[in-house]
N, C-alpha and C positions, 0 to 999 in steps of 0.2 A: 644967624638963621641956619647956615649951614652943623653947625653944633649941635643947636636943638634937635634936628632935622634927625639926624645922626641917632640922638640920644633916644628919640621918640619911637623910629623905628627898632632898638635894641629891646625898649620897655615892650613893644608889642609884642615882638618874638617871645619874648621870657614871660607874656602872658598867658599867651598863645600855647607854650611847655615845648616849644620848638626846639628841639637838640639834634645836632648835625646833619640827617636830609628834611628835618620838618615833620617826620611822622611821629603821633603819638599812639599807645596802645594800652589796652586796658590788662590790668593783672588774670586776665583769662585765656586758655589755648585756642578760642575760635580765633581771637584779637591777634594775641602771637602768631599767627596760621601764615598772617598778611603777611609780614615780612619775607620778601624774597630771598630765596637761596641766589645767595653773590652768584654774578657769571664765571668770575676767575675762577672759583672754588669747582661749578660744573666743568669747567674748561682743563683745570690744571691736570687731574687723571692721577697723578704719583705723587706720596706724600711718604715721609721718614715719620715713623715714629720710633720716641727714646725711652727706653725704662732705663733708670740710673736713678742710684739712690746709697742708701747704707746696706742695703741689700746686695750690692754689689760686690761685698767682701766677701761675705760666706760665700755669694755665686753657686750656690745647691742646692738641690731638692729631686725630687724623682723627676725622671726624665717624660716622664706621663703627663706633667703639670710645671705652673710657672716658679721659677725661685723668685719674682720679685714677692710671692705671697710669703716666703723661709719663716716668719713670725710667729703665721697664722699654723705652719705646718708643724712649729716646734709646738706649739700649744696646744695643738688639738692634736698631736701624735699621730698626726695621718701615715699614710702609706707604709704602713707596718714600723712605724719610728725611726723612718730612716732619715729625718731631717735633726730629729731630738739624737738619734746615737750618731751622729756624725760632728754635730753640733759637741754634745760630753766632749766624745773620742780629739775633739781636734784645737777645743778653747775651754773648756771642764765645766761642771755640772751651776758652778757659781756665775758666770760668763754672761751675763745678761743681754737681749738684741740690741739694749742703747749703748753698748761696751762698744758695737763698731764705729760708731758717730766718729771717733777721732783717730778711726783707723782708715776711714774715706776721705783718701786726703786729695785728690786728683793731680797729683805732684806734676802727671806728664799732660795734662791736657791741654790744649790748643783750639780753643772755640774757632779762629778762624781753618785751622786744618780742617775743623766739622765741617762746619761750612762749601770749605773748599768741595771738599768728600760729596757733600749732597747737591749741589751745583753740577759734579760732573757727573754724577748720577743719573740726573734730567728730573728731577726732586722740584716741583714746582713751589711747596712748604714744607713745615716741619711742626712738627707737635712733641715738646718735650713734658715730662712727668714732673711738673711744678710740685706739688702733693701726691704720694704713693698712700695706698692704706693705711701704713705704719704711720703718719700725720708727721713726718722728718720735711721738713720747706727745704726746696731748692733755690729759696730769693732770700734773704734779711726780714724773717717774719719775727720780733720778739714776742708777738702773742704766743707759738709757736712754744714758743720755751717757757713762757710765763705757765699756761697755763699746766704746764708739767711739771714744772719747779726742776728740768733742768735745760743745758745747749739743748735746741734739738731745729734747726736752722744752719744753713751751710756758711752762712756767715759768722758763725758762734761758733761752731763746731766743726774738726773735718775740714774742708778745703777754705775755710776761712775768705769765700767768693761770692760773689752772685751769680750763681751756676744759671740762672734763669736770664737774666738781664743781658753777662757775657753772651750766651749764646744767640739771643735773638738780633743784640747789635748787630756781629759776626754773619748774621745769616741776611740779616736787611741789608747789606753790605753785597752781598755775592747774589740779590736778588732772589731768595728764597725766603718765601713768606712767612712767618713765624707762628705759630699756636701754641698754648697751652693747654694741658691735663691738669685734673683737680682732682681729686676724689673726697667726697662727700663724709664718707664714715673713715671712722680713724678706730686702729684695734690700739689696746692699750691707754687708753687717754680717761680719764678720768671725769674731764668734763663730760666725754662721749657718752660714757657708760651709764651715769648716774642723774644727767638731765640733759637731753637730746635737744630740746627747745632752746634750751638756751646757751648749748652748744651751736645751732645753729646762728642763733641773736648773734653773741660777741663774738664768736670764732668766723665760723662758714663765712656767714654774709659778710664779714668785714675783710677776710681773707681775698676773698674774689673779687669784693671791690676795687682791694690795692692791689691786682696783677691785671684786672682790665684799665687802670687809670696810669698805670705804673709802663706798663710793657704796650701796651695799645696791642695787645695780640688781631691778628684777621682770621683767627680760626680758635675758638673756645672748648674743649674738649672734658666734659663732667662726666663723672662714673663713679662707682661705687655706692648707686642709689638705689640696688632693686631689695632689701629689705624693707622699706618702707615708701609710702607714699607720697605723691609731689606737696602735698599738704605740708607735712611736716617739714619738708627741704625748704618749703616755700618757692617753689620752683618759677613759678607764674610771677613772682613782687622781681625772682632775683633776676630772670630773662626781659623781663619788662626795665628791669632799670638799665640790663648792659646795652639795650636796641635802642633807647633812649639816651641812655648817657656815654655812650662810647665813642672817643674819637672819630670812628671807621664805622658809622652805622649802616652804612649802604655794606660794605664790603665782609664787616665779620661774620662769619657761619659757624652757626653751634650746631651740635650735635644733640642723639634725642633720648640718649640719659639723666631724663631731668625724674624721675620717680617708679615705683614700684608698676609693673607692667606697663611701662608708658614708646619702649622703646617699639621702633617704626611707626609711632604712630604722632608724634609731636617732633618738635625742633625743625630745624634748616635742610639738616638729611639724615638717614637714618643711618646706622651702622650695622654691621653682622663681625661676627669676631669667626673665623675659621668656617667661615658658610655659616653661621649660627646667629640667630636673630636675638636669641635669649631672652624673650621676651616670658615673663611670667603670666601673661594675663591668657594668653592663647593667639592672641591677633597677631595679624600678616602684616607684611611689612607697606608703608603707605606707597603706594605707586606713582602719586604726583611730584614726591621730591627725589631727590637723586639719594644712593646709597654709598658708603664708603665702606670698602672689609680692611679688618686688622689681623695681622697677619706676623710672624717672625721668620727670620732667617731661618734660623732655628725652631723647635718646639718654642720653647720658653720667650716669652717678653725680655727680661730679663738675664743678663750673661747666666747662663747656667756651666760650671765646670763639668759637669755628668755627661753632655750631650755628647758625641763622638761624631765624626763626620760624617754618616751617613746618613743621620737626624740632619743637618744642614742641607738645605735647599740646593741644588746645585743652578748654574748659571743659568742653563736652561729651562730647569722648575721656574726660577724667577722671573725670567723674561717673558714665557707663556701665561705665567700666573697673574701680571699685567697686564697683558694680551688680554685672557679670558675672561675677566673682571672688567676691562671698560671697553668689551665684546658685548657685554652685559648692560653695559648702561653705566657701571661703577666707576667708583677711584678706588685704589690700592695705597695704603698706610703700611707699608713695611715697616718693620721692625727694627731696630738695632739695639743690642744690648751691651755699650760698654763697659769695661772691665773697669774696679774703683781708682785704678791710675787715671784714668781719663784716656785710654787710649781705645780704639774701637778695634775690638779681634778683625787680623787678615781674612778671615775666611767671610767676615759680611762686608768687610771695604771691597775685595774682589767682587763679591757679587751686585754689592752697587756701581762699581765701577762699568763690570758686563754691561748691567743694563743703560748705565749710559752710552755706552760704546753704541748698543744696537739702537739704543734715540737718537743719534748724532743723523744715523743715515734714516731710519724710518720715522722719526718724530710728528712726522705729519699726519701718519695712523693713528697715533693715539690721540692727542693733543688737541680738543678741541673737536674730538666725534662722539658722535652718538651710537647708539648701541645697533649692534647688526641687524641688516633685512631683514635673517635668515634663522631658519627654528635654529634648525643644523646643517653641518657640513660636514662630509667624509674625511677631508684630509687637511680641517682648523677653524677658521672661526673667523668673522671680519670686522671691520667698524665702517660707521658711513660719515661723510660728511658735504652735504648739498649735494650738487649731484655729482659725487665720486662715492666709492668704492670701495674701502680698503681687502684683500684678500690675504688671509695671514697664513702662509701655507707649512703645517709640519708635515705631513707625511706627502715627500716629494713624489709624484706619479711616474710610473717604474716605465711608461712612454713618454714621459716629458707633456703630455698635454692632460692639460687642466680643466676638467667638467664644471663647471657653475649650475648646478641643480637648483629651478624651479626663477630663476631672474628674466624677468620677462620685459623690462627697459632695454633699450637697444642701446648697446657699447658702440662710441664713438672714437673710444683709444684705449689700450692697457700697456701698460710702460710696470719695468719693475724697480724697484727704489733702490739706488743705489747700484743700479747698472751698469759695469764696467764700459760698456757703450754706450756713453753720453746720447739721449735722446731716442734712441731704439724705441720703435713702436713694436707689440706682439704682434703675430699672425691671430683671425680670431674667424672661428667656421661656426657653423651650427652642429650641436650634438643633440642626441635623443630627450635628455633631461636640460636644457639647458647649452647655451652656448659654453664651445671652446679653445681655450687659450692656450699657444703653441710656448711651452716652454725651453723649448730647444734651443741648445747654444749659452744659455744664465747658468751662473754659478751658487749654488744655494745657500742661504746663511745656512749655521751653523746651528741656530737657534731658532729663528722662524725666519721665511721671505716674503715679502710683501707685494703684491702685484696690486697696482691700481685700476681701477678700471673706470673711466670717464663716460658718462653716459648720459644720452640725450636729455632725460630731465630727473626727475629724483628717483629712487630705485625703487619700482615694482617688482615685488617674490613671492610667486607664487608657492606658497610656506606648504605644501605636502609632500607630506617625506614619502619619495618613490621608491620602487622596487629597488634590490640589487641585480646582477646580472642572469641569478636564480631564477628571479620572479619571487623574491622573502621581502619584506617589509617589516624591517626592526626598527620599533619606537622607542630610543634611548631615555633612560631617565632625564637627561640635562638639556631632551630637544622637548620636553611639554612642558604645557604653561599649567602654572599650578595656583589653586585657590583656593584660601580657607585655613582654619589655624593650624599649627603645628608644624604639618608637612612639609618636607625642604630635603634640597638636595646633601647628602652627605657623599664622604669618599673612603673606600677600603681597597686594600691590595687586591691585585685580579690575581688568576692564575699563574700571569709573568713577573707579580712582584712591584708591578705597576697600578698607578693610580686609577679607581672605577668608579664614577660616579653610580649614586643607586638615593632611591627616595626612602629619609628615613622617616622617622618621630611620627608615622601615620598612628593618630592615637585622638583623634575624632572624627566623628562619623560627618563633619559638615567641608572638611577636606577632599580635593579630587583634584586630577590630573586630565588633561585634552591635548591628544594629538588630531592632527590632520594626515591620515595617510590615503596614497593613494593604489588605489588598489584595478581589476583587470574585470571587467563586466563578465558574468557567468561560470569566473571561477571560484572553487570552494578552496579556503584556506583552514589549517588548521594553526591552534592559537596555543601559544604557549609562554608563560610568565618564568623569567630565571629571577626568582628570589628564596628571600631566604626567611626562616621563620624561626622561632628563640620555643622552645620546651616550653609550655604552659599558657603560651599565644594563643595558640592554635585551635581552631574550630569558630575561625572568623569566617567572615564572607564579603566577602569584595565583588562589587557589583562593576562589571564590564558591557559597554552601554557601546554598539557599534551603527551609526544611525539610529534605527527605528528598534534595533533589534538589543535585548540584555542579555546576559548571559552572566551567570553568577559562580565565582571560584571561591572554592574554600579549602587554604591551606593546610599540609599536614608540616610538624615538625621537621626540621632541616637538621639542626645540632646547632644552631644557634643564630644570630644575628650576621656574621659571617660565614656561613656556610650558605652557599647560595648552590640549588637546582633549578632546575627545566621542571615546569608543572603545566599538566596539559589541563588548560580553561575550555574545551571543545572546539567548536568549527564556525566556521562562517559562510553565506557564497555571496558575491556581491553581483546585487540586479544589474548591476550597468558601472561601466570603466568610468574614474574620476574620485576624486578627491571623497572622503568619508569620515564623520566625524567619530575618533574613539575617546572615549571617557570610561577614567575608573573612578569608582567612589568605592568606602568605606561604608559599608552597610551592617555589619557589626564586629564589634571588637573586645574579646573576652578579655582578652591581659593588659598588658602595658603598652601594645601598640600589636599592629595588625601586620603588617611584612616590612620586608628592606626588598624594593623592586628594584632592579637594574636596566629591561627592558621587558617589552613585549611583543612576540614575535610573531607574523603571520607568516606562514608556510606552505606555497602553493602546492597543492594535491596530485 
């Protein structure tokens, strides 16, 4: 009985289509929608990713763009031909891209060193580039080589390994979670070129079945699909089979390049590559699932030889750039690109190492919070989690005491992380904007300090951005909340050479921007916009919406996209002291896009 018993309840499961938590789904994105993004995945905040491939030999390309694309660059002679004359000049004009297959030989690599490396990092996973464009497998794929009619798998050719397998063992090992990258189109392939469908049929779909059955990855990572649409990928048959047939159904998280304009708006969470959504169709990015940015040491994905050190991220960029991304709500997917020995350049081991040095002691900032109170903050950025606090402070206050603008929860304790005096509570008074926090006697990081600040129940902020000590009220590009396609925040050099955020790609009119400022009952401010305008833009009109009141600017040429002025939008006077709703929209846009904004200024009279 007990047998039967056994057997009966197996045949009902397998009736039922039950595969590992029991949930079934239909080949469609509303059905897909249900599966929940893993908590680990919300939780973890910092992720590695690897580009390494055959690409890694040449290690070239303009320092503008990525070398792992060097294929694409030789064949389409981009960037005035400087991947094709470098390419002649350095392996001759006969030197084919598959010539490096057996020059990738990873002679010095150490999957567990990797490992080790992103472990101390504070790397919670890793996503390596299984599949690059060039269609070269980092597993023992013989379809891979079959259908090219030569090696083109790292088990046949080149490091003669299962670069994909070693690595993920090695990392399951040291406790960092393992993913996969795929990419969809393949340049060169013949299958690709000459019947797409059935490229997909025996290649794609069968590809990805054997690295989700094979590796049981907990993070699935597809790209290389905005050419064409989720139709053709089959994107719906192929997600529906990994939530169903995968080891780890509860736990694995895809990402939402599954087709042609699809990205932020499908998958587990969306992604942005350098701020950038990339989305073709025009749509914003979805707000209910969480997002991830991809990101390099360096420009490039991929080892580039070009880059020089001042392209490299320094310790600091990196640790803030954590910081400000899961300030944001986000995870950060760094980059590393090592070199075809298999060894990972010093200059991005140091910087992973930095930032685990600064996890070790603030780990509990990132780790497990959610995104800030706060629109903005004068001197950094914070994270929350239940009712704590996190305050990330870079520009240290030149009297030691630290303003908290517009928090309106009563602080029961502020302590700083990693306090050379064990247990030290802050001194905490009331200031004009906002309680403040006595930083007198603390040693500052290096890189950012973190003051906690414990409070009676979950954190109320009141989010408008106040005067400075003028009486101006500057509304930063990266403190309003933005809606609608296109628009997003980008970054260009300011005057010091340093990074500035500024809203670009405004390039339709259903796009807008909303700050809350607060402003001073009866007085008249004058209004002024510091952006920048590109020749042939210009004679747009940007509607600026202050309360009750519009007021309509239309810019003149600046000299370009980077050139940014002071352009005066008129006046304002506000009825009565408090909080005021401002909104810009795009109300027309003769060129390719209507301004690059950096902030908006009101200026007591």
């Amino acid at each position: 009985m007990r047998a039967i018993s056994i057997f009966t309840l197996l045949l009902f499961c397998a009736t039922l289509g039950f595969a590992g938590d029991g949930v079934d789904f239909d080949p469609t994105w509303e059905s897909l929608s249900q599966h929940p993004t893993p908590q680990w995945f919300s939780d973890a905040k910092f992720g590695i990713f690897i580009h390494w491939g055959v690409y890694s030999v040449p290690a070239f390309c303009d320092t503008s763009t990525y070398s792992e694309w060097y294929q694409y660059w030789y064949d389409t002679n981009s960037h005035g031909g400087k991947v094709r004359d470098f390419h002649h000049k350095n392996y001759g004009e006969d030197f084919l891209y598959r010539d490096f297959a057996p020059r990738f030989r990873a002679e010095l690599w150490d999957p567990d060193e990797w490992a080790s490396i992103f472990r101390r990092s504070g790397a919670r996973y890793m996503v390596i580039t299984s599949k690059h464009h060039d269609g070269y497998c980092l597993w023992p794929n013989s379809a891979a080589s079959e259908v090219r009619g030569y090696p083109w798998n790292s088990s046949e050719v080149g490091p003669k390994r299962d670069l994909v397998g070693e690595l993920i063992a090695a990392c399951r090992k040291e406790g960092v979670r393992p993913g996969i990258y795929y990419s969809f189109m393949e340049w060169q392939s013949p299958l690709y070129e000459n019947d797409k469908e059935k490229y997909v049929d025996t290649l794609m779909i069968p590809q990805i079945k054997e690295l989700i059955e094979r590796y049981q990855p907990d993070v699935f990572w597809p790209d290389g699909e905005w050419d064409y649409p989720d139709t053709l990928w089959k994107s719906t048959e192929i997600l529906e089979w990994i939530y169903e047939n995968a080891s780890n159904p509860d736990e694995i998280a895809v990402n939402d390049r599954w087709g042609k304009g699809l990205r932020g708006q499908v998958g587990d969470y969306s992604t942005t590559e350098y701020g950038n959504l990339g989305n073709s169709s025009g749509k914003g990015m979805n707000k209910v699932r969480p997002f991830e940015e991809c990101r390099g040491i360096g420009h490039s994905f991929a080892f580039n030889r070009a880059e020089n050190y001042e392209i490299y991220a320094s310790r600091t960029k990196s640790i803030r750039t954590l910081i400000d991304l899961v300030s944001k709500g986000g995870n950060l997917l760094l980059d590393i690109g090592p070199d075809d020995d298999g060894t990972i350049p010093l200059i991005m081991v140091d910087r992973l190492l930095a930032i685990g040095r600064w996890l070790d002691v603030n780990g509990e900032s990132i780790y497990g919070t959610t995104a800030s109170p706060f629109r903005s903050l004068p001197w950094g950025t914070a994270t929350s989690k239940g009712n704590s606090v996190y305050l990330h402070i870079y520009d240290w206050p030149a009297d030691d005491i630290l303003e908290v603008p517009g928090l309106v929860t009563a602080i029961t304790r502020a302590t700083m992380l990693g306090d050379r005096k064990e247990g030290r509570s802050l001194e905490i008074s009331a200031g004009e904007q906002g309680p403040r926090i006595s930083l007198t006697d603390l040693h500052p990081n290096a890189h950012a300090t973190v003051i906690r600040l414990d409070l009676a129940s979950k954190p109320v902020v009141d989010t408008a951005i106040a005067p400075d000590s003028s009486g101006a009220v500057r509304l930063l590009a990266g403190s309003g909340i933005i809606t609608g396609p296109g628009l997003r925040i980008e970054t260009y050099p300011g005057d010091d050479g340093s990074a500035v955020e500024n809203l670009g790609y405004w390039n339709n009119t259903d796009a807008q921007v909303m700050w809350e400022a607060r402003l001073e009952g009866g007085r008249s401010y004058s209004i002024s916009l510091d952006h920048a305008c590109k020749q042939g833009s210009e004679g747009g009109e940007l509607e600026l919406t202050i309360g009750e009141e519009t007021l309509v600017f239309t810019p003149a040429p600046t000299g370009g996209w980077m050139s940014f002025i002071d352009g005066e939008a008129g006046s304002f006077t506000a009825e009565e002291s408090g909080a005021v709703e401002v909104r810009l929209r795009a109300r027309k846009i003769p060129g390719e896009a209507l301004i690059n904004l950096r902030s908006l200024l009101f200026t007591p009279r």
